[in-house]
BAFITOR-119222 format. One record per residue (C-alpha): residue in one letter; x, z negated, y. Coordinates in steps of 0.5 Angstrom, whole numbers, plus 2048, in hexadecimal, padded with zeros to 3 digits. Example, Ala and Ser with C-alpha at 12.3 -4.5 7.8 and 13.67 -1.06 7.14 Angstrom:
2
A8197F07F7S81B7F27FE
***
This chain:
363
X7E87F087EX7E77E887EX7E57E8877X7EC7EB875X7EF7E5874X7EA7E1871X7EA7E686CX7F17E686BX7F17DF86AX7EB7E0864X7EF7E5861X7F57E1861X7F17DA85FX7ED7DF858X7F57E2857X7F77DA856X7F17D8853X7F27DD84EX7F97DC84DX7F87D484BX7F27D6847X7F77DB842X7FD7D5843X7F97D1840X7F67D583BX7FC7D9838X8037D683BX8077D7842X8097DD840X8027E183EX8007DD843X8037E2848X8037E8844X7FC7E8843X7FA7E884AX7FE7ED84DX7FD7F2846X7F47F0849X7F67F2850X7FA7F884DX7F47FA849X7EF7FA84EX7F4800852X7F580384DX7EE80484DX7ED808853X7F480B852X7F580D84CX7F081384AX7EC814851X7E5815850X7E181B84FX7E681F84DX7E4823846X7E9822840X7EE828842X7EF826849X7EF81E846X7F5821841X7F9824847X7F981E84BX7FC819845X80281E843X80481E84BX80381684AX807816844X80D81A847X80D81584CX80D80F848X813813843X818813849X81E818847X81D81C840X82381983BX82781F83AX827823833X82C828831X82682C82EX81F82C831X81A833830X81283482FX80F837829X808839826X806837820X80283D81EX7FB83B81AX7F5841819X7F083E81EX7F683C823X7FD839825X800832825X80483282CX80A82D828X81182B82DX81782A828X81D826829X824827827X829822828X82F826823X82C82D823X83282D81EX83182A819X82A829813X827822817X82181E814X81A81F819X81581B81CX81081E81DX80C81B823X80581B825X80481982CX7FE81382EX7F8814834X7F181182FX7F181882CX7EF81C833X7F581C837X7FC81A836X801821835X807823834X80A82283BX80781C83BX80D819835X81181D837X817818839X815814832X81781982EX81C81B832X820814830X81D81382AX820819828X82781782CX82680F82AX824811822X829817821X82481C81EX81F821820X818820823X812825823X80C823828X806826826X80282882BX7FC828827X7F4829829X7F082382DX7E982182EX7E4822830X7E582A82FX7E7829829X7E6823826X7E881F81EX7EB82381AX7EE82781FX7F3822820X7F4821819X7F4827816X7F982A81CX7FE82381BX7FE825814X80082D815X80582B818X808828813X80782D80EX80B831814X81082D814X81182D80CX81183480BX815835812X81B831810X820836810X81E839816X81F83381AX824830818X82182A814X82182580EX81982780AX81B821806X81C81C80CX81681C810X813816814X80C817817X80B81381DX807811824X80380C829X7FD80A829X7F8810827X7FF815825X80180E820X7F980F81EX7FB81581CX802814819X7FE80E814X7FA814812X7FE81A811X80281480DX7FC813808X7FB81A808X80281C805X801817800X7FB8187FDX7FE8207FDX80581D7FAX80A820800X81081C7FFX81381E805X80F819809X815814808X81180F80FX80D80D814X80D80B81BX80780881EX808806826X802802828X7FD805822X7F6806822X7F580581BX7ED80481AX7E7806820X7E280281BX7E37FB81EX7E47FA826X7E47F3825X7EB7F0823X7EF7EB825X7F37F082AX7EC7F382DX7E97EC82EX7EF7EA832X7F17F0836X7EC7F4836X7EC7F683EX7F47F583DX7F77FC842X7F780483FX7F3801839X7ED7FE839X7E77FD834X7E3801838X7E7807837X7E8807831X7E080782EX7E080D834X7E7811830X7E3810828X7DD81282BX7E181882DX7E681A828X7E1817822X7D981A824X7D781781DX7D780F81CX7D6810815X7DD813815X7E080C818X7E2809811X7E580F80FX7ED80D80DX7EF814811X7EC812817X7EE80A816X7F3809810X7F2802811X7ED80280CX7F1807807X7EF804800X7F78047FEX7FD804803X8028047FDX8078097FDX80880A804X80E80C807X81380680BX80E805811X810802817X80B7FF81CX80B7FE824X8057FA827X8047F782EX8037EF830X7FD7F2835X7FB7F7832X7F57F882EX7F77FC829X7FB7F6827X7F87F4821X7F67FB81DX7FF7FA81DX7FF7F481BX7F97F5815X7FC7FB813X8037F9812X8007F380EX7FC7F7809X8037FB808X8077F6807X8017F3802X8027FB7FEX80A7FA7FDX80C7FF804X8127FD808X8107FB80EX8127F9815X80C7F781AX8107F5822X80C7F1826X80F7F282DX80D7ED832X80B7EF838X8087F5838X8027F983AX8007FF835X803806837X809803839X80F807836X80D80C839X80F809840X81680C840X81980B846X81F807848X81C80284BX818800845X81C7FD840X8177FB83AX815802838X81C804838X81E7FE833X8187FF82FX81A80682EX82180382BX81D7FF827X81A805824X81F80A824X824805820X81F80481AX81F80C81AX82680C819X825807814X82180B810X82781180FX82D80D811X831806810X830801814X8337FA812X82B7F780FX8257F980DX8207FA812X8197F880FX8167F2810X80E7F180FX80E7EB815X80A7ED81AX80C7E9820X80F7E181FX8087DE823X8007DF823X7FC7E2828X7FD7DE82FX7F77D882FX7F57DA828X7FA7D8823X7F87DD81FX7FC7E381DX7F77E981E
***
């Protein structure tokens, strides 16, 4: 007990240290995010997936996590539960309706969890206000995740769903020629490839993507974004190397553009797309890389930086967190763009008005 206060008095003088150290590195006000996030992260460490667990317990203990971090669902006039039935097994997918009564434009929504956890319940709030923000139908797909079924599962699975959705237009009340593929973090992987996908194949009805905080290539861990915050909360580099070996068992894979689209020979001929990325977030720079190299192929291009952030914040949905809610908002009124006039066009190919802090650089 006599040590108590000596160490209370450490903790404190290596908290303040530390602070001094980012305030003169990055700015007054990184200088305080970025050790609050640090001491966050070293929490979340212990709490956010207990050890010793297998994958399945690990799973249910992030959805019951999740739904806390949803607060309360955003009501949806219609909301039900469907498979996709395929010959070897079923897709789970939830459907959204906010106008049961008329043919709305879909987004299809592929949720995020490193390709291993994430699922329906978890981004349940997210489509939920897309869906009522954006004025049209949302399918979440609850597609197959490592490490019981690694890649192409999730791809292969991903693109049924919008083989389903196409051939299944009537039936659920939908446009099959206004269709928007979407996700965060490995469900944009998803949406980026299963975009490629439809228009190698020639589908038409693919009309844009929404990429969130996208992983777009698994080959190089080394970009700006991973040197800077590669121990930033809910998402380190660490992580990152342990879900590719997971979702992706064979290296040589890597560099395939249907497990990272960033090295796709061409991007021309994609649809609008709009991306999303997290001033603390790793996966910062594969948005901002991603959204250039369209740019440079003629695609119309939206890429909003939001500062302040920390990779997974959207789906963080409770009343007293305002940023994922304003974020959401952003996305919905470019969802509501690409269908219905909004007074201006919505695509620009600037990625953020400054460079990384401490680097004045701009990847």
């Amino acid at each position: 007990m006599a040590n108590g206060p000596s160490v209370m008095i450490l903790s404190i003088s290596a908290i303040v240290f530390l602070w001094i150290l980012c305030t003169i590195h990055f700015g007054t006000r990184r200088g305080i995010l970025i050790p609050v996030y640090w001491f966050f992260s070293r929490l979340a460490a212990r709490m956010v997936i207990p050890a010793n667990r297998n994958w399945t317990e690990n799973r249910k203990f992030i959805d019951r996590t999740a739904l806390k971090a949803q607060g309360k669902l955003i009501p949806v006039s219609s909301v039900k539960d469907e498979y996709i039935s395929l010959k070897t097994h079923r897709i789970p997918v939830r459907i959204y309706n906010p106008y049961p009564d008329r043919d709305l434009p879909i987004l299809i929504y592929f949720h995020g969890g490193g390709w291993v956890y994430g699922s329906i319940e978890t981004h349940d709030n997210v489509c939920r206000i897309l869906a009522v923000q954006g004025k049209l139908e949302v399918l979440s797909v609850g597609y197959r995740l490592a490490p019981e079924n690694p890649y192409p599962a999730a791809v292969e699975d991903a693109f049924s769903a919008l083989q389903w959705v196409i051939g299944n237009h009537r039936k659920n009340e939908v446009d099959p020629h206004r269709i928007i593929l979407g996700g965060d973090s490995a469900g944009g992987n998803l949406a980026a490839v299963i975009a490629l996908k439809a228009r190698d194949a020639g589908m038409k009805e693919v009309v844009g993507q929404l990429l969130i905080y996208p992983s777009l290539q698994v080959d190089n861990l080394d970009t700006d974004s991973y040197r800077l915050y590669q121990d930033m909360l809910f998402l380190k580099r660490s992580d990152i190397k342990k879900y590719v070996k997971l979702y992706l068992p064979n290296p040589e894979e890597r560099r395939n553009p249907a497990v990272s689209p960033l090295y796709a020979e061409s991007l021309k001929g994609l649809p609008p797309t709009f991306i999303m990325t997290a001033e603390f977030d790793i996966l910062r720079s594969d948005g901002e890389l991603y959204a250039e190299k369209l740019a440079r192929s003629g695609v119309p291009v939206t890429c909003q930086y939001w500062p302040g952030s920390i990779h997974g914040f959207i789906s963080i949905t409770r009343r007293f967190y305002n940023p994922s809610r304003k974020a959401l908002k952003a996305i919905a009124w470019f969802l509501r763009s690409l269908f219905y006039r909004t007074g201006k066009s919505s695509f620009h190919t600037s990625c953020r008005t400054t460079g990384y802090p401490g680097t004045g650089g701009n990847r």
